[in-house]
Biotite code that builds the C-alpha atoms (Angstrom):
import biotite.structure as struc

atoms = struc.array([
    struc.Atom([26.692, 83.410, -27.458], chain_id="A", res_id=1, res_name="UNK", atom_name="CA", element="C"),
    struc.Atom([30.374, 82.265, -27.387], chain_id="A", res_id=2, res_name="UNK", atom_name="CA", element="C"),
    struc.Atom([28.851, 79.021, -26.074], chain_id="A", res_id=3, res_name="UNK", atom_name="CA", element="C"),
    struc.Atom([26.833, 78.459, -29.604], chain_id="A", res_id=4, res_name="UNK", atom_name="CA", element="C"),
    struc.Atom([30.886, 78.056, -31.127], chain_id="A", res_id=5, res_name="UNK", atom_name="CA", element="C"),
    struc.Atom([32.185, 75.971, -28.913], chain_id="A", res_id=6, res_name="UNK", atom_name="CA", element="C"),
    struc.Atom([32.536, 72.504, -30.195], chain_id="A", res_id=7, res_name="UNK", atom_name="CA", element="C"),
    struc.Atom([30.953, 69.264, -28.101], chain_id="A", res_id=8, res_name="UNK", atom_name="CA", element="C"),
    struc.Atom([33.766, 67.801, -25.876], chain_id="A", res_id=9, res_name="UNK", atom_name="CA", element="C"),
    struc.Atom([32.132, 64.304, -26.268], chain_id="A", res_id=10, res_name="UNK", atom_name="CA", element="C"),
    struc.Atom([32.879, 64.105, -29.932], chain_id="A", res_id=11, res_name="UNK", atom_name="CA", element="C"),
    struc.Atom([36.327, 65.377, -29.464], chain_id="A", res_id=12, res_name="UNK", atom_name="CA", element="C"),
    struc.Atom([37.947, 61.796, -29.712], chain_id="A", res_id=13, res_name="UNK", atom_name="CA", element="C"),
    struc.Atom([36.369, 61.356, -33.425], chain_id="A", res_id=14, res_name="UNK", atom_name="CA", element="C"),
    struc.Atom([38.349, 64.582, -34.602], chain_id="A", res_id=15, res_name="UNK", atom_name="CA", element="C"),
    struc.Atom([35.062, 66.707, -35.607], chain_id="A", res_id=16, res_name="UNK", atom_name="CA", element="C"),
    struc.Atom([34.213, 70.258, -34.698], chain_id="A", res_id=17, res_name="UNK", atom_name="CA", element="C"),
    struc.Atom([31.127, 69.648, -34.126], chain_id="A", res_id=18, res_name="UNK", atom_name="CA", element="C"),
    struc.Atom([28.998, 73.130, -32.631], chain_id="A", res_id=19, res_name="UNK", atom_name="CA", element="C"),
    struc.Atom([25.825, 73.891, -31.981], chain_id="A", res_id=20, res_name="UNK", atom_name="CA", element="C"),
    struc.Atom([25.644, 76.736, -34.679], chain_id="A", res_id=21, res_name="UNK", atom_name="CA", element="C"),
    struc.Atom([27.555, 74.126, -37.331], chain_id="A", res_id=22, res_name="UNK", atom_name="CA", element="C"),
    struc.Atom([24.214, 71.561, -36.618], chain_id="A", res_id=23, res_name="UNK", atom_name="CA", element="C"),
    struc.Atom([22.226, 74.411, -37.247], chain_id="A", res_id=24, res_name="UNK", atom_name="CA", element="C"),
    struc.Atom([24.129, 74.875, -40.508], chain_id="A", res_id=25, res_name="UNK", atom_name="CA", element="C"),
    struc.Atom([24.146, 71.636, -41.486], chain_id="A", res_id=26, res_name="UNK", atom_name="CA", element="C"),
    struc.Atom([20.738, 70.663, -40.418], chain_id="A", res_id=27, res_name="UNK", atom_name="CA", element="C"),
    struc.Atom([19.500, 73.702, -42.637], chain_id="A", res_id=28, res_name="UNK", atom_name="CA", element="C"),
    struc.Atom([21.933, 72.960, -45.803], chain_id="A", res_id=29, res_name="UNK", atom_name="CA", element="C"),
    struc.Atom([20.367, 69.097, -45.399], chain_id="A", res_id=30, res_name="UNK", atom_name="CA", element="C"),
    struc.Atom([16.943, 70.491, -45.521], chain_id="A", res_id=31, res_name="UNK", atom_name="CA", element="C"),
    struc.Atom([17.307, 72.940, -48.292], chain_id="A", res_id=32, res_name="UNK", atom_name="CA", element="C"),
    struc.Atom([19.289, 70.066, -50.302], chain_id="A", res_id=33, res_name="UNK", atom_name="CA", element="C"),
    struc.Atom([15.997, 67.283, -49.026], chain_id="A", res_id=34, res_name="UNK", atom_name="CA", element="C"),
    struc.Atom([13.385, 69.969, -50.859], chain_id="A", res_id=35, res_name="UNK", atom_name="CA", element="C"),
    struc.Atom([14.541, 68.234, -54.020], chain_id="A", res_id=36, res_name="UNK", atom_name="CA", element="C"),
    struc.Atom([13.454, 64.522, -52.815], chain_id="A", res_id=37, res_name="UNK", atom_name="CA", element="C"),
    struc.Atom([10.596, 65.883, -51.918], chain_id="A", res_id=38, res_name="UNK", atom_name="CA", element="C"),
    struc.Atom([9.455, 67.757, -54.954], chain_id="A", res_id=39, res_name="UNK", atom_name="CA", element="C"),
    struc.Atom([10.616, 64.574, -57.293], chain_id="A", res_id=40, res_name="UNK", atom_name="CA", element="C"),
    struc.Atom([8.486, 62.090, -55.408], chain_id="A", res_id=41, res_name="UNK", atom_name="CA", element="C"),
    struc.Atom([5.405, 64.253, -55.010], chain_id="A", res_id=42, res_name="UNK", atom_name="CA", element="C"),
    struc.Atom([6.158, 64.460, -58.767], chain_id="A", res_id=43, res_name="UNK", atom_name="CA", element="C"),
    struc.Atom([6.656, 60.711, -59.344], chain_id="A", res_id=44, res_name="UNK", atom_name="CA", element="C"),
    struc.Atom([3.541, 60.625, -57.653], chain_id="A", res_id=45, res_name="UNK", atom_name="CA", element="C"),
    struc.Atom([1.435, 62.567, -59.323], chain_id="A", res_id=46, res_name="UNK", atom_name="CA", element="C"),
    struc.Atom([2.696, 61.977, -62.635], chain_id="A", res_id=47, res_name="UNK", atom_name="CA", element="C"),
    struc.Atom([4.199, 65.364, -63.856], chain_id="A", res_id=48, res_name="UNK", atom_name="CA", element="C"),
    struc.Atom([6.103, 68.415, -62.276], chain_id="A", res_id=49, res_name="UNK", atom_name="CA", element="C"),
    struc.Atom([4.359, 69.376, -59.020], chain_id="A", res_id=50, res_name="UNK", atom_name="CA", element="C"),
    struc.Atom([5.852, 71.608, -56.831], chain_id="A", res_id=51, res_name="UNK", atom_name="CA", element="C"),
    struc.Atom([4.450, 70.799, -53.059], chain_id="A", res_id=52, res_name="UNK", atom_name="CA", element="C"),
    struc.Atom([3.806, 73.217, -50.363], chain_id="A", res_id=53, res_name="UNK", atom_name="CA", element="C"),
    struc.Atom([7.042, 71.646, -48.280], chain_id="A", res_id=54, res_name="UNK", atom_name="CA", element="C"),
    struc.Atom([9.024, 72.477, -51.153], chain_id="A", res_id=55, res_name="UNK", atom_name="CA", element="C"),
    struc.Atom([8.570, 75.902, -50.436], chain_id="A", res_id=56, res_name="UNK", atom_name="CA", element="C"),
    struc.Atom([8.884, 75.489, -46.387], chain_id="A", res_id=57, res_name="UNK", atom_name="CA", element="C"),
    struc.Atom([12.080, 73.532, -46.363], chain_id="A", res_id=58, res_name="UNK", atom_name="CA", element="C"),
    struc.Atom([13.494, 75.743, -48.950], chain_id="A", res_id=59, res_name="UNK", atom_name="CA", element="C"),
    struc.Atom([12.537, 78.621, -46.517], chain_id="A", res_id=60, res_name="UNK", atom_name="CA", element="C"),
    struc.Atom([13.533, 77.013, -43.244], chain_id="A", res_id=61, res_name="UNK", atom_name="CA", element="C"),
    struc.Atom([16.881, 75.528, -44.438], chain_id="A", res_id=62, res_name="UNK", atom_name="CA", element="C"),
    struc.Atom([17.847, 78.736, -45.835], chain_id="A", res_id=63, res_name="UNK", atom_name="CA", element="C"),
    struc.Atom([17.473, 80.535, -42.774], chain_id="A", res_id=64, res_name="UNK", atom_name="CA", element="C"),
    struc.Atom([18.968, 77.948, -41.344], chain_id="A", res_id=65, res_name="UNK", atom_name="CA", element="C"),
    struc.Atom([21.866, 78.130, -42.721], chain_id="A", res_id=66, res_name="UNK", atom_name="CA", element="C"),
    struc.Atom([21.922, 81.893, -43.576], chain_id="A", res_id=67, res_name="UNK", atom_name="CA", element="C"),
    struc.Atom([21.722, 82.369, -39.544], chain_id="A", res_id=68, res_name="UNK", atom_name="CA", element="C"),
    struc.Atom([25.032, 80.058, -39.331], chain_id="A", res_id=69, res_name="UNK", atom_name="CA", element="C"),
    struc.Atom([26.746, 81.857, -41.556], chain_id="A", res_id=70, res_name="UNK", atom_name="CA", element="C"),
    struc.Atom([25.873, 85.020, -40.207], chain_id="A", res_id=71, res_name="UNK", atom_name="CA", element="C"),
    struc.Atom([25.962, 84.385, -36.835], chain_id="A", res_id=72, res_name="UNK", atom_name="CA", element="C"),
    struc.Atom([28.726, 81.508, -36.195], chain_id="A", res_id=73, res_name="UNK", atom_name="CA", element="C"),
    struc.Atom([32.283, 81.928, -36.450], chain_id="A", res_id=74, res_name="UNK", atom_name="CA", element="C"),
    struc.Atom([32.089, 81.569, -39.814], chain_id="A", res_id=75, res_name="UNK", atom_name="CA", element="C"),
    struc.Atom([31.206, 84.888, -40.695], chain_id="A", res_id=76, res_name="UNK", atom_name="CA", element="C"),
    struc.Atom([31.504, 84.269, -43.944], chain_id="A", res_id=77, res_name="UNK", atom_name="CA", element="C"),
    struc.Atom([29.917, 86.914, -46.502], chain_id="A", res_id=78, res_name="UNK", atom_name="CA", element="C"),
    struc.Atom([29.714, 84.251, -49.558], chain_id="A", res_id=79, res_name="UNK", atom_name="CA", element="C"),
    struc.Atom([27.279, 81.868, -47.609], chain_id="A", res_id=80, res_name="UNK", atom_name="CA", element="C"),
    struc.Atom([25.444, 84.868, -46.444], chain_id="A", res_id=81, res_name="UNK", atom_name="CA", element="C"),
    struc.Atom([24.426, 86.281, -49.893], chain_id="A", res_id=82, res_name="UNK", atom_name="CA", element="C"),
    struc.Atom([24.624, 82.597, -51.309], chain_id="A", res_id=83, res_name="UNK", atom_name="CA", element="C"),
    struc.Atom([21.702, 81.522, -48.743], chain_id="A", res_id=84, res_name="UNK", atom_name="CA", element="C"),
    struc.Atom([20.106, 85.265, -48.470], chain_id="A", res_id=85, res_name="UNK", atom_name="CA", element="C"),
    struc.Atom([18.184, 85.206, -51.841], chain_id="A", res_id=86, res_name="UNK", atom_name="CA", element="C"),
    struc.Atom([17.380, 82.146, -51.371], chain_id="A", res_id=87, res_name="UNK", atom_name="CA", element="C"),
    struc.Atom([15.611, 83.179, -48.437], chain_id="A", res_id=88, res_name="UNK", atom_name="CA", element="C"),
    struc.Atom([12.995, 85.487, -50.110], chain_id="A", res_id=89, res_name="UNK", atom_name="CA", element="C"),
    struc.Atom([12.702, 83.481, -52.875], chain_id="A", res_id=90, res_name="UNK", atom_name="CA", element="C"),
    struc.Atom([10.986, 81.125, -50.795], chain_id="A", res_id=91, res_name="UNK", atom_name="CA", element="C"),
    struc.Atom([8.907, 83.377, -48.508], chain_id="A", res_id=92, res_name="UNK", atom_name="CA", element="C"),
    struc.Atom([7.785, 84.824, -51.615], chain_id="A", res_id=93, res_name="UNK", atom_name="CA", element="C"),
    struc.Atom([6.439, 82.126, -53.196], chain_id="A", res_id=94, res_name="UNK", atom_name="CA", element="C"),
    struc.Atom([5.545, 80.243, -50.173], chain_id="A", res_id=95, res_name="UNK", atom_name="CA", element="C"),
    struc.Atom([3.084, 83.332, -49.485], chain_id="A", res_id=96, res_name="UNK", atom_name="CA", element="C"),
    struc.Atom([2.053, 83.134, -53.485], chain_id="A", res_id=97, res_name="UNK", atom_name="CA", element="C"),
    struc.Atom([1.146, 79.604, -52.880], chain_id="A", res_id=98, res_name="UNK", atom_name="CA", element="C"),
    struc.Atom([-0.765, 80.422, -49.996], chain_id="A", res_id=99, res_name="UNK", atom_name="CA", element="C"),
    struc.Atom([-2.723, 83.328, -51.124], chain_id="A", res_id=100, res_name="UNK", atom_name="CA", element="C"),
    struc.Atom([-2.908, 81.402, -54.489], chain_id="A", res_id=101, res_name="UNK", atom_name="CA", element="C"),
    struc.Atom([-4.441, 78.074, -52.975], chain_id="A", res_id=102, res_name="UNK", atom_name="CA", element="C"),
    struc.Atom([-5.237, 79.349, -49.367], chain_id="A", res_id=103, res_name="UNK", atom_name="CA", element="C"),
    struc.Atom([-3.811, 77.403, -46.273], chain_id="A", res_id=104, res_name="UNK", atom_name="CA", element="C"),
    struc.Atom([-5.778, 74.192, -46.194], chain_id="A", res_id=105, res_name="UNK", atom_name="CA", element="C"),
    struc.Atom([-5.850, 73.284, -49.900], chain_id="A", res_id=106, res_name="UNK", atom_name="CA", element="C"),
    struc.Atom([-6.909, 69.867, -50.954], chain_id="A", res_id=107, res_name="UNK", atom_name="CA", element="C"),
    struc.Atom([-5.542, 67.195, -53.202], chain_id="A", res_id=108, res_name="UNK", atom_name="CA", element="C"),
    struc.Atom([-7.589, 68.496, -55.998], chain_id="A", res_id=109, res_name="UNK", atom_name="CA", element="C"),
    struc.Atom([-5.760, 71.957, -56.099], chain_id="A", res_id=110, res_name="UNK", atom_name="CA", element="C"),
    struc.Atom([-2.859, 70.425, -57.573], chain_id="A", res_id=111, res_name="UNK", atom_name="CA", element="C"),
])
């Protein structure tokens, strides 16, 4: 999976080390950061503190995200692994207590 480290040649000429496993870690670290956006308008919307069901998803997603960068890229680096690993379970956790809690096709009305 060498090939996963290696950065893109065509970007070369801008001076970024730019690698397939470093968009995987920055995609997920954008994701996990975009969770807030998304809870404070579904908030704004609704009037008071809501937390929606892609809270939970992009704070699951981006954390694996960027746990599997960290983990699996050159990086290697043990702080983003245990920084992003909690994380992680957090999120499955309560993504599976809002699921059993409101089922899997909940309505607008089980706010």
């Amino acid at each position: 999976m060498d090939w996963m480290n290696q950065p893109f040649e065509w970007l070369e000429w801008t001076g970024l080390h730019m690698s397939p496993w470093k968009i995987i870690g920055l995609t997920g670290a954008l994701m996990f950061g975009g969770r807030w956006v998304v809870q404070f308008v579904a908030s704004k919307r609704e009037g008071k503190p809501v937390m929606p069901r892609a809270f939970w998803y992009m704070s699951l997603v981006g954390s694996v995200m960027t746990l599997s960068y960290f983990v699996f890229s050159q990086k290697q680096d043990s702080v983003g692994v245990i920084q992003n690993l909690f994380p992680s379970f957090t999120a499955a956790y309560s993504l599976w207590l809002d699921i059993r809690h409101r089922g899997w096709h909940r309505d607008k009305a089980s706010h």
